[in-house]
C-alpha positions as CSV (number, residue, x, y, z in Angstrom):
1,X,-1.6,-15.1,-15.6
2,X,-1.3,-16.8,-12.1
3,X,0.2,-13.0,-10.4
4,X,-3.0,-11.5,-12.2
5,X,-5.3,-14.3,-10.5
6,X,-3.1,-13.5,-7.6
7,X,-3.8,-9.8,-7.6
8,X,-7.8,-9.7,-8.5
9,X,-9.1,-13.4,-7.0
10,X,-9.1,-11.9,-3.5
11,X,-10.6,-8.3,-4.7
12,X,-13.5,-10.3,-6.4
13,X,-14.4,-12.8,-3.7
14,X,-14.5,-10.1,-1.0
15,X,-16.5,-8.0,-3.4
16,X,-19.4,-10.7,-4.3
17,X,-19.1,-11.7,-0.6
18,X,-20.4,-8.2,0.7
19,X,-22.8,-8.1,-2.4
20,X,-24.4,-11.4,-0.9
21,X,-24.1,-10.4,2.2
22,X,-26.7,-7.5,0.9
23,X,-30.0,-9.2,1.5
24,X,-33.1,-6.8,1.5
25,X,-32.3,-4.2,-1.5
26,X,-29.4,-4.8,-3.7
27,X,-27.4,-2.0,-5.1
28,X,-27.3,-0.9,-8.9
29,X,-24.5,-2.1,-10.2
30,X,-23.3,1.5,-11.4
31,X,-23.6,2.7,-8.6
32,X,-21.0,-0.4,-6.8
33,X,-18.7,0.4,-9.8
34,X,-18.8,4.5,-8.6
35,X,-17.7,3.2,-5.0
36,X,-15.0,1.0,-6.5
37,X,-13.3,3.7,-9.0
38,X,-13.5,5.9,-6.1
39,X,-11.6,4.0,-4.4
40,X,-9.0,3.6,-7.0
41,X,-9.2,7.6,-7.6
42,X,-8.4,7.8,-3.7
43,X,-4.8,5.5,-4.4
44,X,-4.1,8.1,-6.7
45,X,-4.9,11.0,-4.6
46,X,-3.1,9.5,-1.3
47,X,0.5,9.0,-2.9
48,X,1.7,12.9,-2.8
49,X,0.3,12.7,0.6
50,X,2.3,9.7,1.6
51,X,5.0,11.0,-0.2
52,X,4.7,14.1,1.8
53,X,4.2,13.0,5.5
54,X,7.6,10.1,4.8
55,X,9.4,13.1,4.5
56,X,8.7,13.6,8.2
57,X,9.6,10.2,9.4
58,X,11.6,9.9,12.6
59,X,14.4,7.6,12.9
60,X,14.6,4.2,14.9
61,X,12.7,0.7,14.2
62,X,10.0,1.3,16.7
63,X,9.2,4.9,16.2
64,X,9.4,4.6,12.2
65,X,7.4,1.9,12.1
66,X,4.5,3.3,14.0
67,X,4.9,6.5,12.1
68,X,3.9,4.8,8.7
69,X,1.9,2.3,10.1
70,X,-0.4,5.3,11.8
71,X,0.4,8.3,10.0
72,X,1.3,7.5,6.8
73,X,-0.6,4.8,5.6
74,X,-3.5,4.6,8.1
75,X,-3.9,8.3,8.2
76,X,-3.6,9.5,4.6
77,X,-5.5,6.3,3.4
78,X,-8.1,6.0,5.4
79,X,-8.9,9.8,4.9
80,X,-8.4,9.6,1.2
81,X,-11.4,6.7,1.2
82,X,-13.7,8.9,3.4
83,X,-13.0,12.2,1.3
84,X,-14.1,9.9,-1.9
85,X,-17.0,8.2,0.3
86,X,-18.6,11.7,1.2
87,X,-17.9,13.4,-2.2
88,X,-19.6,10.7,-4.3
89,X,-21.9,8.1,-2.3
90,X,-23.1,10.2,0.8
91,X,-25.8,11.7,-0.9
92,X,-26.7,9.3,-3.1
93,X,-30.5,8.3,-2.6
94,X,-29.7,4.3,-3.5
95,X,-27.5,4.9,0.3
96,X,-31.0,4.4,2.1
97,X,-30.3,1.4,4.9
98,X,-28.0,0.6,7.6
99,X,-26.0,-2.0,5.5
100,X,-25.6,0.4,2.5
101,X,-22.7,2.3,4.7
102,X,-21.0,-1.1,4.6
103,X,-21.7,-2.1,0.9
104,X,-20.4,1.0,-0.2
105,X,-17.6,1.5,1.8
106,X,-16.4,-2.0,1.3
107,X,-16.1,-1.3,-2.8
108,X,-14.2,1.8,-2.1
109,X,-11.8,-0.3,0.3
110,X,-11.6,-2.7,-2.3
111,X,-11.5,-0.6,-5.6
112,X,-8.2,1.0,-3.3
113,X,-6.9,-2.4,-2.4
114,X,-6.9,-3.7,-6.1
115,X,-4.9,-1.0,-7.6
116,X,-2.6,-1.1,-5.0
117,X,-2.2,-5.1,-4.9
118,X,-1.2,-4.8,-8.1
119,X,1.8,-2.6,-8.0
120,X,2.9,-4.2,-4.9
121,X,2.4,-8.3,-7.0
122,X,4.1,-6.5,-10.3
123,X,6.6,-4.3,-8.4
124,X,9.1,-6.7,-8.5
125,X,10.6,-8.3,-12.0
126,X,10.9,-11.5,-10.1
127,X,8.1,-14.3,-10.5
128,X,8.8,-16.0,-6.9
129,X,9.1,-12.8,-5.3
130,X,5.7,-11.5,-7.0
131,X,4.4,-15.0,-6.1
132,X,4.9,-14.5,-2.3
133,X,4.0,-10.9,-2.4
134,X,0.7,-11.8,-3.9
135,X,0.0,-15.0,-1.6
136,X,0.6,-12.9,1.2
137,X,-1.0,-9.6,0.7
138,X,-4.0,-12.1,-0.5
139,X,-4.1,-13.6,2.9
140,X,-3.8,-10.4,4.5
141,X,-3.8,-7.3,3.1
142,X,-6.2,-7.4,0.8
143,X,-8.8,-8.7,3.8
144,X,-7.7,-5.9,6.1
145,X,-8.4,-3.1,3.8
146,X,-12.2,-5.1,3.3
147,X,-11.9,-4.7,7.1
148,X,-11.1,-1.2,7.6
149,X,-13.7,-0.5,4.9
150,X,-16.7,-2.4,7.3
151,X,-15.7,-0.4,9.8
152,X,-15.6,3.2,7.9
153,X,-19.0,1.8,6.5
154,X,-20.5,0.8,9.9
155,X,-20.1,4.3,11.2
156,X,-20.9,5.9,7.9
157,X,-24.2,4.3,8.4
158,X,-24.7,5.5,11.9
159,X,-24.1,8.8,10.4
160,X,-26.3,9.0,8.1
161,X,-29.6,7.2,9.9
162,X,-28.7,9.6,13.4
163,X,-28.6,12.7,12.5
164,X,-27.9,13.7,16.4
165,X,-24.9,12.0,16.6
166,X,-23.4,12.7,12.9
167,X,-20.6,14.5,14.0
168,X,-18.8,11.7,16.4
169,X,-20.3,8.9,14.1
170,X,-18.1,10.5,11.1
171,X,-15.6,11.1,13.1
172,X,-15.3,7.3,14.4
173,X,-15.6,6.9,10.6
174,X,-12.2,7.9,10.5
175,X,-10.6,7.1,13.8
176,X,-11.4,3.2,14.1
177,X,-10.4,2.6,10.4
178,X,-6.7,5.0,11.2
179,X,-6.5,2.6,14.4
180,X,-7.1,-0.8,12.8
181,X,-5.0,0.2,10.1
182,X,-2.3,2.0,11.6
183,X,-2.0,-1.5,14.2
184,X,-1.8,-3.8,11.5
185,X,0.7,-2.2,9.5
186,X,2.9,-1.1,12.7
187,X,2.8,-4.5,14.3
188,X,4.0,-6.3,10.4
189,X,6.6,-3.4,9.9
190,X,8.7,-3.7,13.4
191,X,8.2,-7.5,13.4
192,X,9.7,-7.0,9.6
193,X,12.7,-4.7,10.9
194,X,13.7,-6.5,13.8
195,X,13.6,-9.9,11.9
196,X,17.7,-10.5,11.4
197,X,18.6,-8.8,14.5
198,X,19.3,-9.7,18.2
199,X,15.8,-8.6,18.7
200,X,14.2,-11.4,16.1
201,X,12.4,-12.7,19.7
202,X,10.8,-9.9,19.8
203,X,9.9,-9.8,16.4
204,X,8.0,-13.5,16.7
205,X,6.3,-12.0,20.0
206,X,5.1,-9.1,17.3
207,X,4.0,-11.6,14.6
208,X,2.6,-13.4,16.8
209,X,0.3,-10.3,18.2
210,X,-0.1,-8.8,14.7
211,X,-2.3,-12.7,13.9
212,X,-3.7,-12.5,16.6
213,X,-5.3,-8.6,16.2
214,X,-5.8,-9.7,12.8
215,X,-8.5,-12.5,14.0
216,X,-9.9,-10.4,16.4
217,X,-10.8,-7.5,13.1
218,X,-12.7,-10.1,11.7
219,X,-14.7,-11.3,14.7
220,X,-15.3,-7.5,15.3
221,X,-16.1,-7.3,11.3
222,X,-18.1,-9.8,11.0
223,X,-20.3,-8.8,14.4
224,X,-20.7,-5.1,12.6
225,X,-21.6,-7.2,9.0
226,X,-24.3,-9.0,11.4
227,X,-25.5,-6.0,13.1
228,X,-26.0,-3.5,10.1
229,X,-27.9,-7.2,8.8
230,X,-30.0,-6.7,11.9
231,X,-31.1,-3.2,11.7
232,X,-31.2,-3.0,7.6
233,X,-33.7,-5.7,8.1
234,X,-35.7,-3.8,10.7
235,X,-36.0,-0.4,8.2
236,X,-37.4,-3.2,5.4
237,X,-40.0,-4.5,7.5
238,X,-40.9,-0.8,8.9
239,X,-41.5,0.2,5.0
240,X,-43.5,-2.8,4.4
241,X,-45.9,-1.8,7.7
242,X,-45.8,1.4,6.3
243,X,-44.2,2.8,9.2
């Protein structure tokens, strides 16, 4: 019971947290559900990927680690969650404000991140092990995929309300999510690797930068959450004038 608390409690909070966060037209329900089994479809659809690009993996701490921090996990994710974003939200007609991008982005982050916390919590048939793995990834992983998601949303929404600029806005849809991703997971998987070693300075200085980026997504997050606010606020007082 307490590695299923571990393994949901984060995925919920997050998820009521953007749904509050939704001020001016709440989203059907169904429709939040969709995003969130579309992002659990996308887990599905990224693991012959992944399973495919680790094939190509170079050797060496440094260069392995960026390789599935970047390309196989930020790459193949991140694309997976915008393939399912475009197939079954884009053109929905409830996606109608700036924060909508956001909203529904963040429940296909989060559908994604709550199948995969699970295998990683259960993975192991140890309890303390699990317990760790799921206190951890609750403090971090499951917030950086919410993270990634606000970001793929943010530009999702520029997309869709700019017509003139659609084709870089989905294209930072992809890029800034692969970045923030593929940073996060190098910086905790060289730190990991070098822990033991001569080298476990370097792996503290690593740590060290991999909390600090991590503090520096949410302030970034949290501005785009405010700004989306902002201009989802300015469409709902143009359809009340009318305009």
């Amino acid at each position: 019971m307490v590695l299923w608390v571990l393994a949901l409690l984060p995925v919920l909070v997050l998820a009521v947290f953007v749904y509050v966060m939704d001020r001016y037209e709440k989203e059907p329900l169904w429709m939040l559900l969709k995003a969130f089994f579309c992002g659990i479809f996308a887990v599905v659809a990224v693991v012959p990927l992944e399973q495919l690009l680790s094939a190509f993996a170079p050797g060496g701490v440094v260069l392995h680690g960026l390789y599935d921090g970047f390309v196989v996990a930020g790459f193949s994710e991140e694309l997976c969650k915008l393939l399912v974003f475009m197939l079954f939200i884009w053109r929905s007609r409830h996606f109608n404000e700036y924060f909508d991008g956001i909203v529904y982005a963040v429940y296909v982050g989060l559908g994604f991140a709550c199948l995969e916390n699970v295998g990683y919590v259960f993975q192991s048939g140890m309890f303390q092990e699990s317990l760790v793995t799921g206190v951890t990834r609750a403090l971090f992983s499951v917030p950086a995929h919410f993270l990634f998601a606000v970001a793929m949303g943010y530009y999702l929404s520029k997309a869709k309300f700019d017509a003139a600029n659609r084709a870089s806005s989905l294209l930072k849809a992809l890029f800034y999510p692969l970045l923030l991703h593929g940073t996060f997971d190098a910086l905790l998987m060289v730190s990991d690797s070098l822990q033991g070693t001569w080298l476990y300075p370097v792996a503290v200085v690593l740590f060290v930068l991999f909390i600090r980026f991590d503090i520096r997504m949410w302030k970034k997050g949290v501005y785009k959450i405010r700004l989306m606010q902002e201009r989802s606020h300015m469409q709902e007082t143009d359809r009340i004038n009318g305009w």
